[in-house]
SERO-4910 file (N, C-alpha, C, O; in steps of 0.05 Angstrom, whole numbers):
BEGIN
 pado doro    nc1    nc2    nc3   cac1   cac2   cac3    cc1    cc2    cc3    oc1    oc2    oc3
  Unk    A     36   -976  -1044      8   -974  -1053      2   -944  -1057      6   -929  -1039
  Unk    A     -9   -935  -1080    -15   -917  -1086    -44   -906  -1074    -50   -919  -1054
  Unk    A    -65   -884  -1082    -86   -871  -1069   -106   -890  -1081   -123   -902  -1067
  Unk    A   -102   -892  -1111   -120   -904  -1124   -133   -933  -1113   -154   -945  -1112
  Unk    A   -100   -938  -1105   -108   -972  -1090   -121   -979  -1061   -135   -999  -1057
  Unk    A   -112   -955  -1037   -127   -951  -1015   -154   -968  -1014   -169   -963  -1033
  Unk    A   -161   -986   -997   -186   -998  -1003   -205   -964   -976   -194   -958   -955
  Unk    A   -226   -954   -986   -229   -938   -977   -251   -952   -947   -259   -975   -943
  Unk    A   -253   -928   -931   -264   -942   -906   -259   -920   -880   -253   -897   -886
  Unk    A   -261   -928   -854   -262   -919   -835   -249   -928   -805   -241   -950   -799
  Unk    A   -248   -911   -794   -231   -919   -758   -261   -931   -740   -275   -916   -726
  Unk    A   -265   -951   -742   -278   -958   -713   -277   -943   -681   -259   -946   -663
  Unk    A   -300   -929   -680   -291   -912   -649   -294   -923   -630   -298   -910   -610
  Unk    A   -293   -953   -631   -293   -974   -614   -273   -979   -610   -261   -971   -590
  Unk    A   -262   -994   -628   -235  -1018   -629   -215  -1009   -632   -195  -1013   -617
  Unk    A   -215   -988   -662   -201   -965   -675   -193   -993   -698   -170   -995   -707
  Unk    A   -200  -1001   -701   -200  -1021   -719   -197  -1016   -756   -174  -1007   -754
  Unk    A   -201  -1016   -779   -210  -1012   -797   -244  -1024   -803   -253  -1045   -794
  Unk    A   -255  -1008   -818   -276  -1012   -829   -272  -1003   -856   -272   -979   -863
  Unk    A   -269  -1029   -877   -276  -1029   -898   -302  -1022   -905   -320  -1035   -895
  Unk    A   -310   -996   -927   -343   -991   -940   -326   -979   -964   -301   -978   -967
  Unk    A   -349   -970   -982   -353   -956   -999   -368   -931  -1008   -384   -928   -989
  Unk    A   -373   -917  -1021   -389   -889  -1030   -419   -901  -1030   -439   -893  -1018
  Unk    A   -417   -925  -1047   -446   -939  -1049   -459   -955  -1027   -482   -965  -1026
  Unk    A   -446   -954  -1015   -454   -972   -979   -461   -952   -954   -476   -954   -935
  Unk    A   -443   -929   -963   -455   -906   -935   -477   -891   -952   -488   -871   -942
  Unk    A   -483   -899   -975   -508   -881   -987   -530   -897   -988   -554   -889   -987
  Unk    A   -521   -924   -990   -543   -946   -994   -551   -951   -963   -572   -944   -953
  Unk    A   -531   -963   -949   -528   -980   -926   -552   -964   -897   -554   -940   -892
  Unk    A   -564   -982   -887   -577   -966   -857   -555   -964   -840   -553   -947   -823
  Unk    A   -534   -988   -846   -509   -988   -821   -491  -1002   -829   -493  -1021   -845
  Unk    A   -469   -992   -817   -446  -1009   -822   -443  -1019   -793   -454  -1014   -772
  Unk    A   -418  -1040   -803   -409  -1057   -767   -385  -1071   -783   -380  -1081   -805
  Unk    A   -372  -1062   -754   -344  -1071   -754   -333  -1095   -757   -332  -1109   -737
  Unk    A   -325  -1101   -775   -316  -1136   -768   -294  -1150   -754   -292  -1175   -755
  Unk    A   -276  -1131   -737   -271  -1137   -717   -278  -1146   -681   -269  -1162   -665
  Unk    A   -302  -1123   -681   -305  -1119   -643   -343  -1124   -650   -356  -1128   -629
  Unk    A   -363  -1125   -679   -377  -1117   -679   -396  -1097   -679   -420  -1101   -685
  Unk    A   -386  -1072   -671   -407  -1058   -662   -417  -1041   -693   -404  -1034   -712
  Unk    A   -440  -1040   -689   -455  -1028   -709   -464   -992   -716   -478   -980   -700
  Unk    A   -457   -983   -734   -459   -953   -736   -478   -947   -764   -473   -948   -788
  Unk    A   -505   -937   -748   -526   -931   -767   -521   -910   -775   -512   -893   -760
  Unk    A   -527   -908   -798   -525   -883   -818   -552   -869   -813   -574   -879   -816
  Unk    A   -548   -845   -805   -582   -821   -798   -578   -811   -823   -560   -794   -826
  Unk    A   -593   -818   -842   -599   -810   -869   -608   -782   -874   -603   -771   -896
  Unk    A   -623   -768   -851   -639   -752   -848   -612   -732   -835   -605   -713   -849
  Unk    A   -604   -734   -821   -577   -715   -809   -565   -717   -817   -548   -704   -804
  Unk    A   -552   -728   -844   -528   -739   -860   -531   -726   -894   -512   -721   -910
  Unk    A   -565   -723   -900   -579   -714   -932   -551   -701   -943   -539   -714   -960
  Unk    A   -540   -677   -934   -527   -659   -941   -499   -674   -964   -490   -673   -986
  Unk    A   -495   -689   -940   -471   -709   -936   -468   -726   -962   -451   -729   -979
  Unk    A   -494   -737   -956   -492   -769   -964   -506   -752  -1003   -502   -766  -1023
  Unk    A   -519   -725  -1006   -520   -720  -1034   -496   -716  -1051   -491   -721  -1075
  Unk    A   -479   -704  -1027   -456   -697  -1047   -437   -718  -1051   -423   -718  -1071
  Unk    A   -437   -739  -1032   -430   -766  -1049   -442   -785  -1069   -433   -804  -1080
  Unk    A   -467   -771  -1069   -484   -792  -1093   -467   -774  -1116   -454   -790  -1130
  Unk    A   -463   -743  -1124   -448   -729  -1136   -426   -736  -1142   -415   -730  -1163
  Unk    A   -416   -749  -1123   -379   -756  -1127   -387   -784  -1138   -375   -790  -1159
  Unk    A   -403   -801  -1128   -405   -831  -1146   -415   -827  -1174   -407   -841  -1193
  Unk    A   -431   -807  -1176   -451   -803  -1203   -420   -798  -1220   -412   -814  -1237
  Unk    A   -406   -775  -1213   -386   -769  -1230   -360   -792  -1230   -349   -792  -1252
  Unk    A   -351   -804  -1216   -333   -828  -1221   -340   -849  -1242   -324   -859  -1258
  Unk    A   -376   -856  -1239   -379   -869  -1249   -374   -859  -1287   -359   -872  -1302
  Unk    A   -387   -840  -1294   -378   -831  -1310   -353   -820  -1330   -349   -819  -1354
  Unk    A   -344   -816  -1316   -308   -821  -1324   -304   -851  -1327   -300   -861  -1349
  Unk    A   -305   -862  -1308   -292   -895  -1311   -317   -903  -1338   -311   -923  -1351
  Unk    A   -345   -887  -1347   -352   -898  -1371   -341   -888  -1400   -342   -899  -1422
  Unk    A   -332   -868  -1393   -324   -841  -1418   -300   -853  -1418   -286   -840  -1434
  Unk    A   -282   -880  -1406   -248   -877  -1404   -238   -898  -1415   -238   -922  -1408
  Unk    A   -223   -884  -1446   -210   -914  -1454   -186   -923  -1456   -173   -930  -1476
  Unk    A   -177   -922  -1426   -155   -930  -1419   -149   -954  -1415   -126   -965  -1416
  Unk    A   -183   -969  -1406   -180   -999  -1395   -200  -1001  -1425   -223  -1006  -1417
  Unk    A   -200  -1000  -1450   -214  -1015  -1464   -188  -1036  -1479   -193  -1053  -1495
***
């Protein structure tokens, strides 16, 4: 499996589990939770701004490429 294919996501500091998310889910989302052990991890929007702008930046620009790209036309 290549980078591209990686489903992207996170370590549970619970379980150590995987947590499947996305760019648009930790920017959108109040919280994620684990679907292994449950436990839930709110996103502090407010302690995170810095964070969570420069991924609206990295989605704004992906999305754009994947519209500019005619590789899959």
């Amino acid at each position: 499996m290549n980078n591209q294919q990686r489903v992207p996501g996170l370590g549970c500091p619970r379980c150590r589990m995987f947590i499947p998310t996305s760019v648009v889910d930790l920017i959108t989302a109040k919280s994620l939770k684990c679907p292994t052990c449950g436990l839930e991890l709110v996103i502090d929007k407010a302690a995170s701004s810095k964070a969570l702008e420069a991924l609206r930046k990295v989605e704004d620009a992906q999305r754009r490429v994947e519209e500019s790209s005619t590789f899959n036309r």
